[in-house]
C-alpha positions in Angstrom: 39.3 105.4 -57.7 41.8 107.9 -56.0 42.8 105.4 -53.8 43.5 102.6 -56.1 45.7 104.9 -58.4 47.5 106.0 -54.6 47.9 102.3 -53.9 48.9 101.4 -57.1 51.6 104.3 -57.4 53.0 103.6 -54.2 53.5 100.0 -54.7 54.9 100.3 -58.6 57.4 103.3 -56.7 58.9 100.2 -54.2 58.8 98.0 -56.9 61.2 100.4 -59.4 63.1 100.7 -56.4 63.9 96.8 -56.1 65.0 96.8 -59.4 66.9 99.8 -59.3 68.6 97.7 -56.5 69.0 94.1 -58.1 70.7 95.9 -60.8 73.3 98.1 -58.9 74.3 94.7 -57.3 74.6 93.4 -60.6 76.6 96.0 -61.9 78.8 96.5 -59.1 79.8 93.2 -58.6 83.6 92.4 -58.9 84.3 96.0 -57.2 84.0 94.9 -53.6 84.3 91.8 -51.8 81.8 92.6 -49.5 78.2 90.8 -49.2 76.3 90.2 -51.5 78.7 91.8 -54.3 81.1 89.0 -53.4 78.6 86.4 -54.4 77.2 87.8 -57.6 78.4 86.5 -60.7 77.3 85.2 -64.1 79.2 82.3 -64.1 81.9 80.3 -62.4 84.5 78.0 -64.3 87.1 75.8 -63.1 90.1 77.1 -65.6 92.9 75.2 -64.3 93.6 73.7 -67.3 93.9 76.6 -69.3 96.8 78.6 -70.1 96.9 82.1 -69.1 93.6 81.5 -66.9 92.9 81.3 -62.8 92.3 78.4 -61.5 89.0 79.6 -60.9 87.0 82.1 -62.9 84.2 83.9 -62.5 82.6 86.4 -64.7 80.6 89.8 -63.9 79.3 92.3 -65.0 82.8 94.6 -65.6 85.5 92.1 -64.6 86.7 88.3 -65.1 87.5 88.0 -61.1 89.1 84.4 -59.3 87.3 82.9 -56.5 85.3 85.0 -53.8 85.1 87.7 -56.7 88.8 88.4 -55.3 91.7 89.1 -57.9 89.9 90.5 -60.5 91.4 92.3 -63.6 90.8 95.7 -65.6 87.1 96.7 -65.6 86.2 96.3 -69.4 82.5 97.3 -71.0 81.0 94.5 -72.9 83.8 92.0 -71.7 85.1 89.9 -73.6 84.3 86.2 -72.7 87.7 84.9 -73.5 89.9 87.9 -71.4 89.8 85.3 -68.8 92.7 83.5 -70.5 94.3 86.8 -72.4 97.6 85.4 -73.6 96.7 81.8 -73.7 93.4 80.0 -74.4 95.3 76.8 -75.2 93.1 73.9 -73.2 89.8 75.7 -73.3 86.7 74.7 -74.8 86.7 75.5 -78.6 83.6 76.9 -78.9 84.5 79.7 -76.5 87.5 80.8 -78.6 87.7 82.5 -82.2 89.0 86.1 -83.1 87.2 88.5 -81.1 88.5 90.3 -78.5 93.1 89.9 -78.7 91.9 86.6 -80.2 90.4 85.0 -77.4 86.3 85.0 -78.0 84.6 84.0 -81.0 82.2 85.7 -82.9 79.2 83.9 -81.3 79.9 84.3 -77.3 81.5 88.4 -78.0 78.3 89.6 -79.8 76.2 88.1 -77.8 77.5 89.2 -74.5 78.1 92.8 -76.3 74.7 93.2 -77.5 73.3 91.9 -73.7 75.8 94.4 -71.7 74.3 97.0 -73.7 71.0 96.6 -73.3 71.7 95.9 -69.6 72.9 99.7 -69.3 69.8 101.0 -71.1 67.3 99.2 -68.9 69.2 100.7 -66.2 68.8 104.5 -67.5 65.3 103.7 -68.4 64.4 102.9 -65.1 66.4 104.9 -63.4 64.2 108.2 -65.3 60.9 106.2 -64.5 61.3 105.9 -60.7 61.8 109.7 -60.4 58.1 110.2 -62.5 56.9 107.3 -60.6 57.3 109.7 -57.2 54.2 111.9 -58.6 52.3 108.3 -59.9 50.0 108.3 -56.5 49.1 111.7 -57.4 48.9 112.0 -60.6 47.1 110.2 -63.7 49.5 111.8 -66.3 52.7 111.0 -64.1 51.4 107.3 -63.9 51.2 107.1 -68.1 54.6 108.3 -68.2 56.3 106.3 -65.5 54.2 103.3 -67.2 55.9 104.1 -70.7 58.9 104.7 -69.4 59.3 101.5 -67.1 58.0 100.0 -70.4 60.6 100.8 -72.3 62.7 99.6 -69.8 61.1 96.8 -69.4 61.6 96.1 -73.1 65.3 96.1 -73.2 65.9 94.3 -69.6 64.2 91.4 -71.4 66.8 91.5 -73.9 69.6 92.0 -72.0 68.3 89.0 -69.4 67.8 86.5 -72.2 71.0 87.4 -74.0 72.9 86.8 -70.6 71.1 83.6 -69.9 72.0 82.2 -73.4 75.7 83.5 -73.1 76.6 81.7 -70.1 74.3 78.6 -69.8 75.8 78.1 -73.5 79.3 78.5 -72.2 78.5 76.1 -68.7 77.7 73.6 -71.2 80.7 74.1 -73.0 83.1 73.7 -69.9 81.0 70.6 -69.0 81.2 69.2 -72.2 85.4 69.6 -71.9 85.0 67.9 -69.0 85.9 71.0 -66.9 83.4 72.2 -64.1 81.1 74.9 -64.4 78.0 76.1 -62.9 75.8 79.1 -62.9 75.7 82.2 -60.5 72.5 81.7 -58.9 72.3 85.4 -57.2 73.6 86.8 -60.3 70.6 85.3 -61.9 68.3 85.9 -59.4 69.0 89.5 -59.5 69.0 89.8 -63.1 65.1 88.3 -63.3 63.9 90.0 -59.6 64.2 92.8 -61.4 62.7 92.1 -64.9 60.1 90.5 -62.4 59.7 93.9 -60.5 59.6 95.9 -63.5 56.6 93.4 -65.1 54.6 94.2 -62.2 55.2 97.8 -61.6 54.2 98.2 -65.3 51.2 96.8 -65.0 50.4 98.9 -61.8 51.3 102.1 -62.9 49.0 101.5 -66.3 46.2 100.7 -63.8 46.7 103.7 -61.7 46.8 105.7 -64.8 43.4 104.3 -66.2 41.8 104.9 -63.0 41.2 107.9 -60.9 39.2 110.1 -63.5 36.6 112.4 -63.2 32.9 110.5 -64.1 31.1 112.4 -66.7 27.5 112.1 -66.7 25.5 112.8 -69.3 21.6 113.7 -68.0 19.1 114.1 -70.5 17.6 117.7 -70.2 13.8 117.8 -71.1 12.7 121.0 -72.8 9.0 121.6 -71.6 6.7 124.2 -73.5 5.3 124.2 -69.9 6.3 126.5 -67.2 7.2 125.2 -63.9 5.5 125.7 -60.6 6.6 128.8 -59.7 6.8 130.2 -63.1 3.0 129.6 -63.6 2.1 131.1 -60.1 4.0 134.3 -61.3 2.8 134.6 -64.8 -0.8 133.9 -63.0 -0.4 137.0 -60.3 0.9 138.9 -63.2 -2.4 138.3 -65.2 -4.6 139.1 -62.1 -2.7 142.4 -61.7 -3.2 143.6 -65.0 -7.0 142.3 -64.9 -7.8 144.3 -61.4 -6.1 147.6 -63.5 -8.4 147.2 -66.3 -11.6 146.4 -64.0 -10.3 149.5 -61.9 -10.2 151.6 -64.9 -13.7 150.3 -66.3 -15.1 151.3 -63.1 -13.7 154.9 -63.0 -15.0 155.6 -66.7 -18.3 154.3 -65.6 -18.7 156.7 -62.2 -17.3 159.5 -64.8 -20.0 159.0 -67.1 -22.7 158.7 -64.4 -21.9 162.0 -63.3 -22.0 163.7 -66.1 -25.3 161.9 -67.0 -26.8 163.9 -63.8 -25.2 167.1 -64.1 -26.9 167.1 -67.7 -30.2 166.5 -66.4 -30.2 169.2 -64.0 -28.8 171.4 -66.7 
């Protein structure tokens, strides 16, 4: 049982690991051009046809960026989805726009990207503090609960945060389309974004499996009280009572000599 809560530690440690990494190249995408930050996005608009826009747009984590992720703005938390067209807006699809954010976002697509962001950057923190308890899972049953509740909880909110995300911008692909303006989906962007909800599903279970096994096996034995003695009481309790009869039969026989000699020293009196 040792062994599978080792295994099982070790394997929910690389997996917290992934997903650590999925997310850093999530997060940092739009602040490098190199690979694979240069490819990760959320989504990817042609925005032409819009004043104040890039031809093309693409939208991360911290940034509205142009093509290649080059040309990107200000980093902004919980971006805005319409600061791709700050100043304009006039030719883009009207469900995208409303008062929110310098009156470029409506009320739908801001809160829901706000709420996701969010919960994005608590996932993170959770599973950042369980990979550092996961370290002592192989060795440890108590260290396995916590990592478990703590990648859990982070768990929990990277759900959120990935559904949120994936309703915020296949909503908004389907907008551009329906304007008749190209759109289409980030496909590493994604794919990091449910790897690690994926790697965090597993190394929950793991760690709540190393944490269940592993512990000591107490038996219970039935203990028979005997009025018997054992063996090797009874042999001593029995040499004990032959001692104490070969005293008494030595004493009886010294009175008896005793008496017999003062029976003849009478007589010859």
């Amino acid at each position: 049982m040792g062994a599978t809560r080792g295994a099982t530690g070790i394997v929910s440690l690389v997996l917290i690991a992934a997903s650590l990494l999925f997310l850093f190249f999530i997060v940092l995408s739009g602040v490098t051009t190199k690979t694979p930050f240069n490819k990760t996005y959320f989504l990817q608009a042609d925005t032409s046809s819009i004043a104040g826009a890039r031809p093309i747009s693409r939208w991360t984590f911290f940034y509205v960026c142009g093509d290649n992720n080059q040309d990107c703005g200000k980093p902004v938390p919980a971006l805005p989805f319409g600061y791709a067209w700050v100043g304009g807006g006039s030719g883009a699809p009207s469900k995208l726009l409303g008062a929110h954010g310098k009156h470029t976002t409506s009320t739908h697509y801001y809160y829901l990207w706000r709420f996701g962001w969010v919960f994005y950057l608590i996932a993170f923190l959770a599973d950042v503090f369980s990979f550092f308890t996961a370290l002592a899972a192989p060795f440890s049953r108590l260290a396995a609960g916590v990592s478990g509740f703590l990648i859990i909880n982070a768990l929990f909110w990277m759900t959120l945060a990935a559904s949120l995300m994936t309703a915020e911008f296949v909503q908004a692909r389907n907008a551009f389309n329906a304007n008749g303006m190209s759109a289409k989906l980030g496909k590493y962007g994604f794919a990091w974004t449910w790897a690690a909800w994926a790697a965090m599903f597993i190394a929950t279970i793991l760690l709540f499996v190393g944490c269940a096994s592993g512990g000591r096996s107490h038996k219970t034995k039935d203990t028979v009280v005997s009025d018997k003695p054992t063996n090797g009481n009874a042999n001593g309790n029995l040499g004990f009572f032959r001692r104490q009869r070969s005293r008494r039969t030595d004493r009886g026989s010294f009175v008896d000599a005793e008496s017999q000699r003062r029976v003849v020293k009478d007589e010859y009196n």
